[in-house]
ZAMAR-899335 format. One record per residue (C-alpha): x, y, z; residue number from 1; residue in one letter. Coordinates in pm, whole numbers, plus 50000, padded with zeros to 5 digits. Example, Ala and Ser with C-alpha at 12.3 -4.5 7.8 and 13.67 -1.06 7.14 Angstrom:
<sites>
+-------+-------+-------+-----+------+
:  east : north :    up :  nr : rest :
+-------+-------+-------+-----+------+
: 51230 : 49550 : 50780 :   1 :    A :
: 51367 : 49894 : 50714 :   2 :    S :
+-------+-------+-------+-----+------+
</sites>
This chain:
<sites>
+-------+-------+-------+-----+------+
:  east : north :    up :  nr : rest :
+-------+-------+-------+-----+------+
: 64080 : 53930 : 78192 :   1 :    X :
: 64108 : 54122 : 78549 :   2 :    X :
: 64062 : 54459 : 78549 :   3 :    X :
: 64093 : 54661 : 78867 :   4 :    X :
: 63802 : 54898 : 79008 :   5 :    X :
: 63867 : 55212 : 79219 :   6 :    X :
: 63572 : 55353 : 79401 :   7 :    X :
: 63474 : 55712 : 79395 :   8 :    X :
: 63310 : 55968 : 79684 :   9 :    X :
: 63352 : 56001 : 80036 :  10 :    X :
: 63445 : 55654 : 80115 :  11 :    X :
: 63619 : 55565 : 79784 :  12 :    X :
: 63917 : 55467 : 79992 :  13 :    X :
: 63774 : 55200 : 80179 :  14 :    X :
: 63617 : 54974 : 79896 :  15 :    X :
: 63842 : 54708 : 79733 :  16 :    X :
: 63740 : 54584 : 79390 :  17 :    X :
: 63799 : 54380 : 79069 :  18 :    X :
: 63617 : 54228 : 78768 :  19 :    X :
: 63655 : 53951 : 78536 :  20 :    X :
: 63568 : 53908 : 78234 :  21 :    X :
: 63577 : 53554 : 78029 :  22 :    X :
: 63360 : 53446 : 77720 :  23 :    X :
: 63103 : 53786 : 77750 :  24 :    X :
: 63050 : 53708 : 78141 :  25 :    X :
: 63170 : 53937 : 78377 :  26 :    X :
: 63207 : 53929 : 78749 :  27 :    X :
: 63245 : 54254 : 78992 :  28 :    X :
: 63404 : 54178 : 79325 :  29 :    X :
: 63383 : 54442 : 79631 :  30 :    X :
: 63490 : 54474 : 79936 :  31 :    X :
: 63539 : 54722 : 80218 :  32 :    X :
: 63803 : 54770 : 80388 :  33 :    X :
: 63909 : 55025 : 80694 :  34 :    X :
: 63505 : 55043 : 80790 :  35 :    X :
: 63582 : 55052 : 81157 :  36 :    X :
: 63691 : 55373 : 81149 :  37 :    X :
: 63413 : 55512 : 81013 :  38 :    X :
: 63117 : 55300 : 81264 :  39 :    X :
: 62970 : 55617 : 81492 :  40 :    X :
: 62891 : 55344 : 81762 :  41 :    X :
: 62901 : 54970 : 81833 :  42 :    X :
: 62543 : 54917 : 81724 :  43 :    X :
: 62632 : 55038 : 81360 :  44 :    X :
: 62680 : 54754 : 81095 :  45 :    X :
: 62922 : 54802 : 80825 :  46 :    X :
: 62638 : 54814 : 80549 :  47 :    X :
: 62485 : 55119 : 80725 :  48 :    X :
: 62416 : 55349 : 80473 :  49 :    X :
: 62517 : 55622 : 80610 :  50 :    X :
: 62875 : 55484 : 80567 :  51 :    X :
: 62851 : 55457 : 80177 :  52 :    X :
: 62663 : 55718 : 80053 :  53 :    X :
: 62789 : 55895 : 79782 :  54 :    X :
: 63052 : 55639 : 79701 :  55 :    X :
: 63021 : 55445 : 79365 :  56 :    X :
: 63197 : 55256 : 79117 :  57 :    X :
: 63232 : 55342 : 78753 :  58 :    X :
: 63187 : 55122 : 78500 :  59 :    X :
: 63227 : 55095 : 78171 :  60 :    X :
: 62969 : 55170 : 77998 :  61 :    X :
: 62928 : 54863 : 77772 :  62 :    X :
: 62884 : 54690 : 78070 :  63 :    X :
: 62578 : 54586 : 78198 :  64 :    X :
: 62336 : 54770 : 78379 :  65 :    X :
: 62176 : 54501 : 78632 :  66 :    X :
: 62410 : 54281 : 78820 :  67 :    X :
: 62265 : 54007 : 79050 :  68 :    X :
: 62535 : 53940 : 79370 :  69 :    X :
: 62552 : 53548 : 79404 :  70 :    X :
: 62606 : 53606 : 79771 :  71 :    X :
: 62274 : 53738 : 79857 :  72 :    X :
: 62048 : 53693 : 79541 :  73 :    X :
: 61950 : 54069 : 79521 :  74 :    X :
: 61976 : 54262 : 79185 :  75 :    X :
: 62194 : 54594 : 79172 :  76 :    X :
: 62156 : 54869 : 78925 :  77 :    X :
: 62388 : 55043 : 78799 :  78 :    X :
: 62300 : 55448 : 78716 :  79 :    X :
: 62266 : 55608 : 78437 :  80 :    X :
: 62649 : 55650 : 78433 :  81 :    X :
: 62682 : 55278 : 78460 :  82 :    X :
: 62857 : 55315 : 78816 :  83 :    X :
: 62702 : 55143 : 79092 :  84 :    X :
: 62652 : 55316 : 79461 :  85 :    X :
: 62784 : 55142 : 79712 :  86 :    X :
: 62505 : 55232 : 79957 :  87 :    X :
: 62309 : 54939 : 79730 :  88 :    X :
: 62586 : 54662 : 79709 :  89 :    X :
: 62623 : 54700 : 80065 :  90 :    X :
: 62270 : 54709 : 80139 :  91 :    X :
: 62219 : 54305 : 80224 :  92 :    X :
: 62599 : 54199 : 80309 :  93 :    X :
: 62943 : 54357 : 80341 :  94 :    X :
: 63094 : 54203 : 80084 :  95 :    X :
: 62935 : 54169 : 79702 :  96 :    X :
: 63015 : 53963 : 79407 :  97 :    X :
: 62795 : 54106 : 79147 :  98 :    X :
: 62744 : 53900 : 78777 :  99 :    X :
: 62606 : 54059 : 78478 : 100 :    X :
+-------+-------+-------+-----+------+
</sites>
């Protein structure tokens, strides 16, 4: 099944996102979008967290709590509302997919 994710906080707007969900697996997909707008200078990456704090995704809360991104290897966690900050799935790359 798809079901689509919309991003909360200050940069809600600029993160793109989906899961799937087959056979008790799911996968999270995320994306930003827009970032250049928000890059104070040249030297700033697009995972900088100063970019993405205070934006999160909710999830359901059935869902999982630890997702590992098969991108860079690194576990996320979600919090205790089961949402996941963006500030950690955009701590390695720009781009996450995120099983759990």
């Amino acid at each position: 099944s798809y079901t689509p994710l919309n991003a909360e906080g200050p940069s809600g707007h600029q993160v793109i996102g989906f899961a799937r969900q087959q056979n008790g697996h799911r996968a999270i997909v995320l994306v930003p979008r827009l970032v250049a707008s928000r890059l104070s200078d040249s030297d700033t990456p697009p995972t900088s967290p100063e970019i993405w704090e205070g934006t999160y995704v909710p999830l359901p809360p059935e869902w999982p709590r630890q997702w590992r991104c098969a991108l860079s290897g690194e576990v996320v966690s979600g919090d205790a509302r089961g949402g996941v900050h963006m500030v950690d799935v955009f701590r390695w790359l720009p781009v996450a997919l995120l099983l759990g």
